[in-house]
C-alpha positions as CSV (number, residue, x, y, z in Angstrom):
1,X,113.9,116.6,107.5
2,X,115.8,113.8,109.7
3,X,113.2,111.5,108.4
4,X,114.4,112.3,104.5
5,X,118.2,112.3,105.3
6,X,117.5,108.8,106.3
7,X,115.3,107.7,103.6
8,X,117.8,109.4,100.6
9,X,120.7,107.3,102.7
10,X,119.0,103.6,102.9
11,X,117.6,104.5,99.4
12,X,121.3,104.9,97.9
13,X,122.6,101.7,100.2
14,X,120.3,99.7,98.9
15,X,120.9,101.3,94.9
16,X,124.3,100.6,95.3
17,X,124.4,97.6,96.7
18,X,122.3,96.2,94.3
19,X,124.7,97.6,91.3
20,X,127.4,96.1,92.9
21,X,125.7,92.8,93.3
22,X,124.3,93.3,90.0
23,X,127.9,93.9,88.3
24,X,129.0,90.3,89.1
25,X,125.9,88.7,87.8
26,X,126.6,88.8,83.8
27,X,130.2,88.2,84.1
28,X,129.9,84.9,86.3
29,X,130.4,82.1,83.4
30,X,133.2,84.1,81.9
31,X,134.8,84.8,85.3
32,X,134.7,80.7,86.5
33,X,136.3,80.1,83.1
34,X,138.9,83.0,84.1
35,X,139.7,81.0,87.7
36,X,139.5,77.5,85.6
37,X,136.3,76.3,86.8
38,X,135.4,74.2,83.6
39,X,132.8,73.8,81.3
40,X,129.3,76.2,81.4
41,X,128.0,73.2,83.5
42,X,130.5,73.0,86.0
43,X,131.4,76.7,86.3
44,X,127.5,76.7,87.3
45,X,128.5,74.4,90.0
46,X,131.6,76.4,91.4
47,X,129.1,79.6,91.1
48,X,126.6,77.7,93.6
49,X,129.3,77.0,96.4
50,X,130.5,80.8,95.9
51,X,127.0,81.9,96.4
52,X,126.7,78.7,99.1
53,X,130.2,80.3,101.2
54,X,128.5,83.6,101.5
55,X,124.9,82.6,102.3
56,X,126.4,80.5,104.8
57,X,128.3,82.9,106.3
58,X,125.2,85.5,106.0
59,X,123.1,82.6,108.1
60,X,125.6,82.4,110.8
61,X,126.0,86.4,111.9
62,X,122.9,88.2,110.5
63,X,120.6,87.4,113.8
64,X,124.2,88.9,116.0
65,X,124.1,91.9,113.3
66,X,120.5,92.3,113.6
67,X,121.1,92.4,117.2
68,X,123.7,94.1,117.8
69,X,121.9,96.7,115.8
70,X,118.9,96.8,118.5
71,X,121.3,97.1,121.1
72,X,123.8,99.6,119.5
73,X,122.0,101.5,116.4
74,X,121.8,101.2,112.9
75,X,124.0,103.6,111.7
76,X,127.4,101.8,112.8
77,X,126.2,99.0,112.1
78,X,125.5,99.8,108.3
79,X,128.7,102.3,107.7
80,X,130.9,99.4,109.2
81,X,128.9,96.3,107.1
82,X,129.7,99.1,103.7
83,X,133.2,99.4,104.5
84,X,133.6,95.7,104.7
85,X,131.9,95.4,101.2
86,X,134.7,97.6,99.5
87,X,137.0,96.0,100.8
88,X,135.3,92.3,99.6
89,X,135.0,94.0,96.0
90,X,138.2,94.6,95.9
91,X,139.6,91.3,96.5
92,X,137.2,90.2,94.2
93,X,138.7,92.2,91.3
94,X,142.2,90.9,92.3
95,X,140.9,87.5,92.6
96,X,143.2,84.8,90.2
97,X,142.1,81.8,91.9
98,X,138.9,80.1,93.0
99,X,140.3,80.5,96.7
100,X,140.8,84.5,96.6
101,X,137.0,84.2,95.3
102,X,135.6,82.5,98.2
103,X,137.9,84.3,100.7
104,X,135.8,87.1,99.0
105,X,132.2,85.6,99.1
106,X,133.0,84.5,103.0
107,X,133.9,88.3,104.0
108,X,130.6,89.6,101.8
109,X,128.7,87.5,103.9
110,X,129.9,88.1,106.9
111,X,128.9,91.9,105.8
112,X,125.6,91.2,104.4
113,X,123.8,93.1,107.1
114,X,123.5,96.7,104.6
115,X,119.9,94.9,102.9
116,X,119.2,93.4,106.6
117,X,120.0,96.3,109.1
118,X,118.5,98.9,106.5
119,X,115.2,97.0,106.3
120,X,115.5,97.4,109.9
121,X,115.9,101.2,109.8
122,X,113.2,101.4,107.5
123,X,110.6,100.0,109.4
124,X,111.9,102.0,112.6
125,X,111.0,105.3,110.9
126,X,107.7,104.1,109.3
127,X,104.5,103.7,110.4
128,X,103.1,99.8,110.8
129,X,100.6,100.3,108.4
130,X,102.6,101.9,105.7
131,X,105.8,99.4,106.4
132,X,104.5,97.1,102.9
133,X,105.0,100.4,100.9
134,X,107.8,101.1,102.5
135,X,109.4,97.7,102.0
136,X,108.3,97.6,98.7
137,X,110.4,101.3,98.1
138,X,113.2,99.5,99.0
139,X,112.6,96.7,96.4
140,X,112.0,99.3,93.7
141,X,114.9,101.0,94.6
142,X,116.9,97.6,94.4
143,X,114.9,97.0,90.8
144,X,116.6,100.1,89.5
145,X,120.0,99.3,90.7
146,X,119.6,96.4,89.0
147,X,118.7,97.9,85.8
148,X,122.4,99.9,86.0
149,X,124.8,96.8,87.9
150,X,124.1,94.2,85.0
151,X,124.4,96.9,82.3
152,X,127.6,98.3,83.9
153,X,129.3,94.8,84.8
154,X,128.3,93.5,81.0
155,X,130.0,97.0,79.6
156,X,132.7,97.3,81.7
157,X,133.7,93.7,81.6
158,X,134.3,94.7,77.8
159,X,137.4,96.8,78.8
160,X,138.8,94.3,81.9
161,X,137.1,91.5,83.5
162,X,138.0,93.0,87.0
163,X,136.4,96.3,86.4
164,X,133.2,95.8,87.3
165,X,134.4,94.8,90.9
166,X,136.6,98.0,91.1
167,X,133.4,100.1,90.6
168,X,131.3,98.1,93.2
169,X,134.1,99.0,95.3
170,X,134.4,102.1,94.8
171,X,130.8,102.6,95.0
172,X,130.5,101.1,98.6
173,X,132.9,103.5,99.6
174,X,131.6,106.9,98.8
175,X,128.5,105.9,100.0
176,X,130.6,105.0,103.7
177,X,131.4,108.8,103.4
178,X,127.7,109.6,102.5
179,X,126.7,108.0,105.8
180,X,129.4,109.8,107.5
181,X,127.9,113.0,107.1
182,X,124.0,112.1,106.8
183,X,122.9,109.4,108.4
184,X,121.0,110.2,111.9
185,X,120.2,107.7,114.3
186,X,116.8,105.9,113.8
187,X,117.0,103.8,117.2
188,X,116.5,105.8,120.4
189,X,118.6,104.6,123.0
190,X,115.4,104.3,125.0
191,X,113.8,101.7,123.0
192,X,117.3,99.9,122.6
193,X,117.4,96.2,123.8
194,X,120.5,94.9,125.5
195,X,122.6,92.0,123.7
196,X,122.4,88.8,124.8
197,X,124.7,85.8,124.6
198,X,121.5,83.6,123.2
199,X,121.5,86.1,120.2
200,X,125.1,84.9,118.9
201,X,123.2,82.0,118.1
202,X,121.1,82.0,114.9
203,X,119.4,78.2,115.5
204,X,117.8,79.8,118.6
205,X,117.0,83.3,117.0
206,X,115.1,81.4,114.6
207,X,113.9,79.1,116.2
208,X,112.7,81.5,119.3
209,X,110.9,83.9,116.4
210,X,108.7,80.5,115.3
211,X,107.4,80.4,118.5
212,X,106.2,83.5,119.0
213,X,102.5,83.8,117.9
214,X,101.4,84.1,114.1
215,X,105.0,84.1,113.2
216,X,105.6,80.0,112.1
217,X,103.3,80.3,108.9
218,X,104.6,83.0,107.4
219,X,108.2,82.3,107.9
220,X,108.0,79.4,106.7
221,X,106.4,80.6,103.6
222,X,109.0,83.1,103.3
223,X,111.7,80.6,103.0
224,X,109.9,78.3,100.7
225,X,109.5,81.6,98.5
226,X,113.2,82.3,99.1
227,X,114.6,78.7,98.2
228,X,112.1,78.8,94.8
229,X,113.8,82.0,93.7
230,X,117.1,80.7,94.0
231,X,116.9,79.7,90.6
232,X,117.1,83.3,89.0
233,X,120.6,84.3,90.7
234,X,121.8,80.9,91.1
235,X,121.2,80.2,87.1
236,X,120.4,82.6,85.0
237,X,123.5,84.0,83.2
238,X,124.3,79.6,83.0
239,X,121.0,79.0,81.8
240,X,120.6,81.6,78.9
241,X,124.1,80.8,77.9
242,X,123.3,77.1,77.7
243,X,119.7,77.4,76.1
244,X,120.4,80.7,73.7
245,X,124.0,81.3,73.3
246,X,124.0,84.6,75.0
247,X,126.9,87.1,74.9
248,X,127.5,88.6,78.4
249,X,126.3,91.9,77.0
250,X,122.6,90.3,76.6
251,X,123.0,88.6,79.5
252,X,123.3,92.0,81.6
253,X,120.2,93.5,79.4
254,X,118.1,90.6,80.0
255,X,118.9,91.3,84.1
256,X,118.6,95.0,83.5
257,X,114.9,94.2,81.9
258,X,113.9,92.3,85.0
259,X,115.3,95.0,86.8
260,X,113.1,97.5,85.2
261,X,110.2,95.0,86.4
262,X,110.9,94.9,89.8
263,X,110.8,98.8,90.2
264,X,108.1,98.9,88.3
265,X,105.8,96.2,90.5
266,X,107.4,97.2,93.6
267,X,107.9,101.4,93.2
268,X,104.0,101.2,91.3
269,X,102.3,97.7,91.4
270,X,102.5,97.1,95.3
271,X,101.5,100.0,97.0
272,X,98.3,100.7,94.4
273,X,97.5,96.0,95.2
274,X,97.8,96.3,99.2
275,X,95.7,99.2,98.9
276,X,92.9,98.5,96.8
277,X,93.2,94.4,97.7
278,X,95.3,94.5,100.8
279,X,99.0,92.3,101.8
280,X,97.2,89.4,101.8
281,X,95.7,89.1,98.1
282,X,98.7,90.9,97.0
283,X,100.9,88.4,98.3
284,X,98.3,85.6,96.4
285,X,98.6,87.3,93.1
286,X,102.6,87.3,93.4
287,X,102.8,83.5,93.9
288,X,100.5,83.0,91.2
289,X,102.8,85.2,88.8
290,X,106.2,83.5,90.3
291,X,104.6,79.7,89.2
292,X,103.9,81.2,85.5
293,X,106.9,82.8,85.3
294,X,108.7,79.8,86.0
295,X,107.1,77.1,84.4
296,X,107.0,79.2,81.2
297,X,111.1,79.7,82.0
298,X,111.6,76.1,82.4
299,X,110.2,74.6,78.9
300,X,110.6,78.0,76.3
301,X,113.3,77.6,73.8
302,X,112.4,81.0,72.1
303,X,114.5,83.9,73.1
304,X,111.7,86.5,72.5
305,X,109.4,84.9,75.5
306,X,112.1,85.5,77.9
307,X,111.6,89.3,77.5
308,X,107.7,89.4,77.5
309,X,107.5,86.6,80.9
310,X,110.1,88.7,82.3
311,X,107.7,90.9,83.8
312,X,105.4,88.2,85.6
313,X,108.6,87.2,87.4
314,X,109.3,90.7,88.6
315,X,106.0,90.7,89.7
316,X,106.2,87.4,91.7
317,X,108.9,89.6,93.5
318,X,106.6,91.6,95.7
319,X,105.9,88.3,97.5
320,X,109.1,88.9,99.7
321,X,108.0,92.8,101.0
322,X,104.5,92.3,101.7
323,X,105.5,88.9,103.7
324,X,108.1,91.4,105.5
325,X,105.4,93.9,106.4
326,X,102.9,91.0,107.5
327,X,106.0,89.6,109.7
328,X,107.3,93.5,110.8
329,X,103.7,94.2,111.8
330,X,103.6,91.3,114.3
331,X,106.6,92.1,116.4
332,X,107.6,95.2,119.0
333,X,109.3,97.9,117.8
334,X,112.7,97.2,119.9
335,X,112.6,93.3,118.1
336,X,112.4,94.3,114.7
337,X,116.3,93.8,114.2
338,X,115.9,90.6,115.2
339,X,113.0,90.1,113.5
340,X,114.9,90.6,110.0
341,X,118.0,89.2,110.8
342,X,115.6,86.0,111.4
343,X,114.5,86.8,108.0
344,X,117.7,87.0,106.5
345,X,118.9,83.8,108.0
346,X,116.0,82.5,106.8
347,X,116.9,83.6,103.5
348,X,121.1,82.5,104.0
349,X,119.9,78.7,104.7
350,X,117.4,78.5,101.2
351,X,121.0,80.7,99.7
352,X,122.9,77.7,100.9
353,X,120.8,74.4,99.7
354,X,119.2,76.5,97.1
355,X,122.2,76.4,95.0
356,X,123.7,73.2,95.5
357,X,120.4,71.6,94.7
358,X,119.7,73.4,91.5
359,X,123.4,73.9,90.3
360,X,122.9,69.8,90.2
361,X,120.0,70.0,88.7
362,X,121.2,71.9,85.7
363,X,124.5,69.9,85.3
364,X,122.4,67.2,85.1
365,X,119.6,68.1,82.6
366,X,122.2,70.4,81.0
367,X,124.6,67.3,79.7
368,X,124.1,66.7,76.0
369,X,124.8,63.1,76.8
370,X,123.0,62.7,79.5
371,X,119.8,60.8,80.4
372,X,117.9,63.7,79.4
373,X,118.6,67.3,78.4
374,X,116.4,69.8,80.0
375,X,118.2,73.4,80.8
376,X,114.9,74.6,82.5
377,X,114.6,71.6,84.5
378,X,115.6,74.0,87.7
379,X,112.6,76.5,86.7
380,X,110.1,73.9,86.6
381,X,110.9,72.5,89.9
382,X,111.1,75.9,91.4
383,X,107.6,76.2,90.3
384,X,106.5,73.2,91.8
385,X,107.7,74.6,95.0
386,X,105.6,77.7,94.8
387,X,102.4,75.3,93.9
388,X,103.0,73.3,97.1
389,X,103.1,76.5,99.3
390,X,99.7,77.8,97.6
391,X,97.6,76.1,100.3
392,X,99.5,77.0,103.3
393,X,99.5,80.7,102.0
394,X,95.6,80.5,101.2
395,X,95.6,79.3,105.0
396,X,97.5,82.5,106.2
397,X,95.0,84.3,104.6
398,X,92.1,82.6,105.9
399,X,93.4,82.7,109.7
400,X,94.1,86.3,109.0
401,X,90.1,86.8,108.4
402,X,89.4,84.6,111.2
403,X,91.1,86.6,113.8
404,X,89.2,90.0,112.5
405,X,86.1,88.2,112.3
């Protein structure tokens, strides 16, 4: 029974959170324009250093969060990171300026520990070998969030542009009072692990989790992953508007599509791959998808292919789970905060380049009198990302058989 309080709790954190970070999504081009950011082009650039403020920020205190979650619990940990995301909503909504916006980014990262410390949880109350399903339960769950946030933030932005941040608010904060009254503890005190002063810094949490054995491959393949798929949050809602002319309505049903995907290949796909084929092949097949999906993304002028690739690049999204599990798998139990705040650093650093790099991209390609004009130019580079990491992945899997063998 403690075991299903938990599970309905991180379940609806992670729903919610992703409709609230799904909200903001569609209404991006039309809310730089509301700041005065600029042209489609250049409000894609201001939307980069927003998301560039708060991965930063995320990068700097998720290894202390993931920490201080080993050493405290999870549960305080995630009410107090909630709280702090109401609050960051609702300076968002009352946002007039592009300072009050990254006043709000900075404070959402510093709070970005609900996805981190309840991946954490997750794989404290789940066996080792069924931590990939597990993971991927929590993608699926984010996949259907993400099927309601765009829909909602389109819809709602309809009646007031700063509604859809007063519903992420409000959202965070009912589930605060859920945890209030649900949540148990999922970290004994017994297999707690005391803070250190070496774990307020995040260039020696990472770099101390490379050097622990079997770890340096897959991290590093992780990240590549990460930075490649960059280019969906970072551009999408710029990109369609560019390319097709999309209303913010379409926008947020194009999202809501892909979220549809994801719990689909994450609530279905996954578990039925890593059983029949196992994490390893599974994690092949989703690399493969993410460089069709991309390349296809980065030269397509037709509006109809968007829908119908949409569902190889939800599939590409089970690469991030199934390296989680591998990683979680290869780590003690009283670590595994660490372990994904490493993860989530990992993932704030590719959040921070990730966006300058391609936000310059596409204001370059994206010029009609430029050099060249090439929306999708971002896509296809992604995609040559993912081709480069192929080998080093194939290798992961071939020291994996070696050390059975």
């Amino acid at each position: 029974m403690e075991n299903k309080k938990a599970l309905l709790f991180i379940l609806a954190t992670i729903l919610l959170d992703a409709i609230g970070v799904g909200i903001v999504f569609p209404i991006m081009p039309d809310l730089m324009a509301h700041v005065g950011a600029g042209t489609t082009a250049d409000g894609a650039v201001w939307g980069g250093i927003l998301m560039v403020s708060y991965a930063a920020m995320q990068f700097l205190f998720s290894p202390v969060i993931g920490a201080v979650s080993d050493a405290v619990g999870r549960k305080p940990v995630l009410l107090i990171a909630l709280a702090t995301l109401a609050v960051d909503y609702a300076i968002m909504a009352m946002a007039t300026t592009l300072g009050m916006l990254l006043v709000g980014r900075i404070l959402a990262g510093i709070a970005g520990a609900t996805y981190t410390t309840a991946t954490a949880y997750l794989a404290d109350i789940s066996k080792r070998e069924k931590r990939a399903a597990s993971f991927g339960l929590i993608g699926a769950t984010y996949g259907v969030g993400f099927v309601f946030g765009p829909a909602i933030g389109g819809l709602a932005a309809g009646w007031h542009l700063s509604a859809p941040f007063w519903l992420a608010a409000g959202l965070a904060a009912v589930n605060v009072v859920f945890g209030l009254f649900v949540l148990p503890e999922s970290l004994p005190k017994a297999r707690r692990r005391a803070f250190r002063r070496a774990d307020m810094n995040p260039f020696a949490a990472i770099l101390g989790a490379f050097r622990l054995p079997g770890l340096a491959l897959p991290l590093a393949c992780l990240f590549v992953f990460e930075f490649a798929n960059m280019v969906y949050p970072t551009l999408w809602a710029f990109w369609t508007r560019e390319v097709f002319g999309w209303s913010t309505a379409v926008i947020g049903i194009t999202l809501a599509a892909y979220g549809v995907g994801v719990a689909f290949s994450q609530g279905m796909v996954l578990p039925m791959m890593v059983a029949r084929l196992g994490e390893f092949r599974t994690l092949i097949f989703g690399l493969l998808c993410g460089v069709g999906a991309m390349i296809i993304f980065g030269v397509t002028q037709t509006a109809w292919v968007v829908f119908a690739v949409i569902i190889l690049a939800a599939l590409s999204d089970m690469v991030p789970p199934t390296m989680t599990a591998i990683l979680s798998g290869r780590v003690d139990e009283d670590r595994q905060g660490v372990l994904q705040g490493v993860i989530a650093s990992l993932g704030s650093i590719s959040a921070v380049i990730a966006p300058l790099v391609m936000t310059s991209v596409f204001q370059a390609s994206a010029r009609h009198d430029g050099a060249f004009y090439l929306p999708g130019a971002p896509f296809l580079m992604s995609a040559a990302l993912l081709i480069i990491m192929l080998p080093f992945a194939l290798r992961l899997v071939k020291n994996r058989r070696s050390t059975k063998n």
